[in-house]
C-alpha positions in Angstrom: 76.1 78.1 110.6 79.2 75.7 109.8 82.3 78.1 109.0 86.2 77.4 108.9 89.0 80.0 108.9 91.2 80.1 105.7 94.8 80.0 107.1 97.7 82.1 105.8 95.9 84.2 104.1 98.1 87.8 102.8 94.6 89.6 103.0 93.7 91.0 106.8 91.6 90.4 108.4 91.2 86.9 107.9 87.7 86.9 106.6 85.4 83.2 107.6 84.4 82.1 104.8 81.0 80.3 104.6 81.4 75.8 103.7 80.1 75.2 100.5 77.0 73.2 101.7 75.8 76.7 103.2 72.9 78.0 101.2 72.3 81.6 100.4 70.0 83.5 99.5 69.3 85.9 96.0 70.0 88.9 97.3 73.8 87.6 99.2 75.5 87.0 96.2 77.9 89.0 94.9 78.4 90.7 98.1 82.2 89.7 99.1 85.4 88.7 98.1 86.9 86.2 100.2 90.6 84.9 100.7 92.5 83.1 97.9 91.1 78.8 98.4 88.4 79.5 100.3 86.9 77.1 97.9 87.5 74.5 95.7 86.5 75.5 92.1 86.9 71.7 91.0 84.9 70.2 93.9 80.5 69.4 93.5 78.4 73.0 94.3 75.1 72.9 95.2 74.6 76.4 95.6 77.1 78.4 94.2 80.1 78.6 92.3 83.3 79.9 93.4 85.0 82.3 90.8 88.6 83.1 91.2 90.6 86.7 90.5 93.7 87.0 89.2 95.0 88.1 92.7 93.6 84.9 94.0 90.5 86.1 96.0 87.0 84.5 95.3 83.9 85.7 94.6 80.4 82.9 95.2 78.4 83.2 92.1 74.7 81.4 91.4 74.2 78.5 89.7 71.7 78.9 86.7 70.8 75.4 85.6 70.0 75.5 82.1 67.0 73.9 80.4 68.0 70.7 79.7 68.4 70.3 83.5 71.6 68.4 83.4 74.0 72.0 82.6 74.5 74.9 84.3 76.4 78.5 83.6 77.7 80.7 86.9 75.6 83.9 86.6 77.2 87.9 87.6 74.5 90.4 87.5 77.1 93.3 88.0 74.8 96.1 88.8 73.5 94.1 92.0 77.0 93.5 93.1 78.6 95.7 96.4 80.8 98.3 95.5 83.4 96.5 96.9 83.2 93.9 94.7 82.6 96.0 92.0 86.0 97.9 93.0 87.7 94.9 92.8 86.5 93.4 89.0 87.1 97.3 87.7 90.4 97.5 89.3 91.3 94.1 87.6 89.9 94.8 84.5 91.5 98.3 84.5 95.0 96.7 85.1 94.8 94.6 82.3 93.6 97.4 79.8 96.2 99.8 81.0 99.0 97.6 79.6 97.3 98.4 76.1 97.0 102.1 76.9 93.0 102.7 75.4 92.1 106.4 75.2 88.5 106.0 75.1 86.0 103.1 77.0 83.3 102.1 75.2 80.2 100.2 77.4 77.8 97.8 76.1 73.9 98.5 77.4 72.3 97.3 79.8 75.3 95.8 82.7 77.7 96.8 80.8 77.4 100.0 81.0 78.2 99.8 85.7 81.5 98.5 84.8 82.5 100.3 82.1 81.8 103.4 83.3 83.7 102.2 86.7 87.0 100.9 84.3 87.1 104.2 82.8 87.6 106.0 85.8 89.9 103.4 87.0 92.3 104.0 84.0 91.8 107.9 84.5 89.5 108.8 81.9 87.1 111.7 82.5 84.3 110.2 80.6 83.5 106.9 78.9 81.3 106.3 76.0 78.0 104.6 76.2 75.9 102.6 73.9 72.4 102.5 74.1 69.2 100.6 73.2 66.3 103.5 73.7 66.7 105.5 69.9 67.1 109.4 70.4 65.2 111.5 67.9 68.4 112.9 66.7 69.9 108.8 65.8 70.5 107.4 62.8 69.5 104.6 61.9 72.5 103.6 59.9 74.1 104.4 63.3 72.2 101.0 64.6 72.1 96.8 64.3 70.2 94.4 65.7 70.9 93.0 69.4 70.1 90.1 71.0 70.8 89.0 74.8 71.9 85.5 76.2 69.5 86.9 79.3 66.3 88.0 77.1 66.2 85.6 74.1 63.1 86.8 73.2 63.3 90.6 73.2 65.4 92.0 70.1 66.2 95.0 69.9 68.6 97.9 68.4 72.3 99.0 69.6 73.0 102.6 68.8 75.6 105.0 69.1 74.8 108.3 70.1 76.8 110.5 66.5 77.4 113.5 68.7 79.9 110.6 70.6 81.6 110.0 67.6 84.4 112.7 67.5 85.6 110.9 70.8 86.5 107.7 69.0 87.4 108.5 65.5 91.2 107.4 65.5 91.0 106.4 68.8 92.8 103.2 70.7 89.5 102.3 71.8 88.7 99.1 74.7 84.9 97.7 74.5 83.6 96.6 77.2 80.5 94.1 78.4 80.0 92.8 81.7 80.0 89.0 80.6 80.7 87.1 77.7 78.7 84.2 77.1 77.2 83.4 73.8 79.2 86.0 72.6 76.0 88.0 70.5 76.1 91.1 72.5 80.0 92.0 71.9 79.8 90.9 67.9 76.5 93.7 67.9 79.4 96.1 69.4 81.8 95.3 66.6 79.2 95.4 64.0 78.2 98.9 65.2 81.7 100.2 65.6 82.6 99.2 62.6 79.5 100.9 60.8 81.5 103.8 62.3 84.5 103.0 61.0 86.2 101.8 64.2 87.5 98.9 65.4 88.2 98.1 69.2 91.9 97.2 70.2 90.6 94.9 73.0 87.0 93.6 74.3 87.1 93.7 77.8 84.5 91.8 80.4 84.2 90.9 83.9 83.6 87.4 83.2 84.1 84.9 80.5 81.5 82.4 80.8 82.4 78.6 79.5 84.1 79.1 76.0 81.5 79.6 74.0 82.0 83.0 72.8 84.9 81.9 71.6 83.8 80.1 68.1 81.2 83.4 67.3 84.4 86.4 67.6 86.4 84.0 65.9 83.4 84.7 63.0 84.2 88.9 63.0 87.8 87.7 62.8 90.3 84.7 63.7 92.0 88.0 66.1 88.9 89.0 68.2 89.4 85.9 70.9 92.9 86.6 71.4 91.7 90.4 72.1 89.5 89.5 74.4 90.3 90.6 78.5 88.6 89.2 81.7 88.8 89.5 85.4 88.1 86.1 85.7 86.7 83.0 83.6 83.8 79.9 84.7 83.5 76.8 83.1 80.1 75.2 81.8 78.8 73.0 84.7 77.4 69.3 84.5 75.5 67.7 87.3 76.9 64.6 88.7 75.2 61.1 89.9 75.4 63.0 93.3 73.6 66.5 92.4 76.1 68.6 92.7 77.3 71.0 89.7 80.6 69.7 88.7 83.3 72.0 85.8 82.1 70.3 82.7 85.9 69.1 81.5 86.0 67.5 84.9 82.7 65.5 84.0 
C-alpha cells in the first residue's frame, strides 16, 4: 500500500497517513484522526472525504452519492466511530459549548444520543437528558411531534420527552445536541418539542454540519437558530467531475 509521511506535524508520533487513491473498506472509517494536511479537502476523492477539526487533524469520511448520481454528501455514523475519535469530536464540541456555559445537554435519538451523552460528561455534567422515539406508558402525547430522518425518509415517527425529565430543564441554559445536521428536520423536531415544553435551547450543537442546507429550514423556527448553531467540523455538498472524482460543490 502507497503511503507518505506528513512532515512537521505538532502531533507525535507522526502517524502515515494512507494517499487518497487508497480504498477502504466499510468498516475502517471513522477509525483515526490523522495529522493536520494529510489531505487535500479541495482536491477530486474517490473514496473518501477528508473532514478537518478545528485543531487541524482530519478524519476520512464516505462518500454517499446521492440519487441523481452526479451529488454526493460526506456521511458520520457516530456510534460506529472509535472512541478515539469519538473523544476527539466530544472534546471539540464540549469546548465550544463551555464558552456558553449550558447547565443541562439535551440529545436527539437515535446517533445523537453517543455524543451527547459523551459532551455532557465532557462539560462535567452528571447526567444528560435524552429524547426518545419508543413512547413510555407514562408519555404524553402532547409531550410528542412528528420526526422525520435525512437517513430513513420513509419511516416517521414520534420524538418525545420523558415529563419526569422535565424539572431538569425548566429555566435551564440548555445545549441540544444531534450528531449531524443535514436537512435540518431532526433538530427543528427538537425545537418543536422543547418548545411544547416551554423551553428553548441556547445553542444546537452537532458533530458535523453537512453542506448548508439546514441552514434555510432553522432559519424557519427563527432568523437566530443558524447563528446558534455549533459544530466540530463542517463538509460541503460534493459534485462529480468529468474525471469521477467527487469534487466541493462551490469548487465545481
Amino acid at each position: 500500500m502507497n503511503r507518505f509521511v506528513v512532515p512537521g506535524s505538532a502531533f507525535a508520533p507522526v502517524a502515515l497517513a494512507p494517499l487518497e487513491d487508497d480504498r477502504m473498506q466499510p468498516h475502517d472509517f471513522w477509525q483515526e484522526t490523522y495529522p493536520p494536511a494529510s489531505f487535500d479537502p479541495k482536491g477530486g476523492h474517490s473514496n473518501f472525504y477528508p473532514a478537518t477539526l478545528a485543531d487541524g487533524r482530519q478524519i476520512r469520511l464516505p462518500i454517499r452519492p446521492l440519487s441523481d448520481g452526479r451529488h454526493a454528501l460526506a456521511s458520520l455514523i457516530v456510534n460506529q466511530a472509535s472512541f478515539t475519535v469519538l473523544d476527539a469530536l466530544a472534546d471539540d464540541l464540549a469546548g465550544q459549548l463551555a464558552l456558553l456555559e449550558p447547565d443541562v445537554v439535551v440529545g436527539l435519538p437515535t446517533l445523537g444520543l453517543t455524543l451527547a451523552s459523551a459532551v455532557a460528561q465532557k462539560l462535567g455534567h452528571r447526567r444528560y437528558v435524552p429524547l426518545g422515539t419508543s413512547k413510555k406508558f407514562w408519555y404524553s402525547d402532547e409531550l410528542s411531534v412528528p420526526l422525520k430522518s435525512i437517513t430513513t425518509p420513509d419511516q416517521e415517527k414520534r420524538l418525545y420527552v420523558d415529563p419526569r425529565m422535565l424539572p431538569l430543564l425548566k429555566d435551564c441554559r440548555v445545549a441540544l445536541i444531534d450528531d449531524v445536521i443535514s436537512s435540518g428536520a431532526s433538530i427543528r423536531a427538537g425545537l418543536s418539542l422543547l418548545k411544547s415544553a416551554g423551553i428553548e435551547p441556547l445553542v444546537v450543537g452537532a458533530a458535523m454540519l453537512q453542506s448548508d442546507r439546514w441552514r434555510a429550514a432553522l432559519a424557519g423556527k427563527g432568523p437566530h437558530w443558524p447563528e446558534r448553531v455549533r459544530g466540530t467540523f463542517s463538509t460541503p455538498m460534493l459534485v462529480k467531475g468529468n474525471d469521477g472524482l467527487w469534487y466541493p460543490a462551490s469548487e465545481d
